[in-house]
C-alpha positions as CSV (number, residue, x, y, z in Angstrom):
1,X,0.0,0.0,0.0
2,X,1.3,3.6,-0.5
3,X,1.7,6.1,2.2
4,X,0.3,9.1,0.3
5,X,1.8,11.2,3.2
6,X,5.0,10.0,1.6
7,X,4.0,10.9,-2.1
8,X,2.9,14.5,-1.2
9,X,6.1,15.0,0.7
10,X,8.1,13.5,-2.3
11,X,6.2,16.0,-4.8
12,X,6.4,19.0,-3.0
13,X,10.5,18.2,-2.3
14,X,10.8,17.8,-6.1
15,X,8.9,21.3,-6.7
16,X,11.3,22.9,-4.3
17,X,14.1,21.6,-5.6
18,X,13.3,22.2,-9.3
19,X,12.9,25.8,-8.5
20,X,16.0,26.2,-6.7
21,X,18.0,24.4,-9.5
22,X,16.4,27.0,-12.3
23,X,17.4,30.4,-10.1
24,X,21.0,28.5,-9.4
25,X,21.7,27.5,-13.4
26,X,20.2,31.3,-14.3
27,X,22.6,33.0,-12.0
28,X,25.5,30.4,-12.9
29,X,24.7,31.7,-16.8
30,X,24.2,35.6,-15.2
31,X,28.1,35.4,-13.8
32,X,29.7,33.4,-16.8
33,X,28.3,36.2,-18.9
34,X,30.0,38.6,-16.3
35,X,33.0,36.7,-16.6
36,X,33.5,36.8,-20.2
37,X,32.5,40.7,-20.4
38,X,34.9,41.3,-17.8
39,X,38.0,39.0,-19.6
40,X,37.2,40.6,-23.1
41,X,37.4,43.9,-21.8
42,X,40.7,43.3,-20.3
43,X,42.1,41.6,-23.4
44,X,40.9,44.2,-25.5
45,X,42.8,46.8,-23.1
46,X,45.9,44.6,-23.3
47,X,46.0,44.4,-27.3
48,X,44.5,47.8,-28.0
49,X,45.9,50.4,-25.1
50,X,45.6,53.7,-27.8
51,X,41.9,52.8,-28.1
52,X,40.0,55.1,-24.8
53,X,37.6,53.4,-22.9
54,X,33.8,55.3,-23.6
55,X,35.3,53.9,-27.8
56,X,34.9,50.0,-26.2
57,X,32.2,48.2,-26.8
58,X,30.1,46.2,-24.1
């Protein structure tokens, strides 16, 4: 026999943890976005120092 006490704790863990795991991979994606910015725009300073900083893009 199931213990439906058992199913509704199971479902509402699995809603919990869905939702956590789509705000963590969304602000895993927000900061790798950050990251690469960040590393272009040094790069870019590195190979082009003549070029002024408002002229970058972002």
């Amino acid at each position: 026999m199931k213990n439906p006490w058992m199913s509704a704790y199971l479902s509402a863990a699995n809603q919990m943890t869905s939702a956590a795991r789509g705000q963590v991979g969304a602000e895993m994606s927000r900061q790798q976005t950050e990251m690469m910015r960040a590393w272009t725009e040094m790069w870019m300073g590195m190979m082009f120092p003549w070029m002024s900083q408002s002229n970058r893009r972002r």
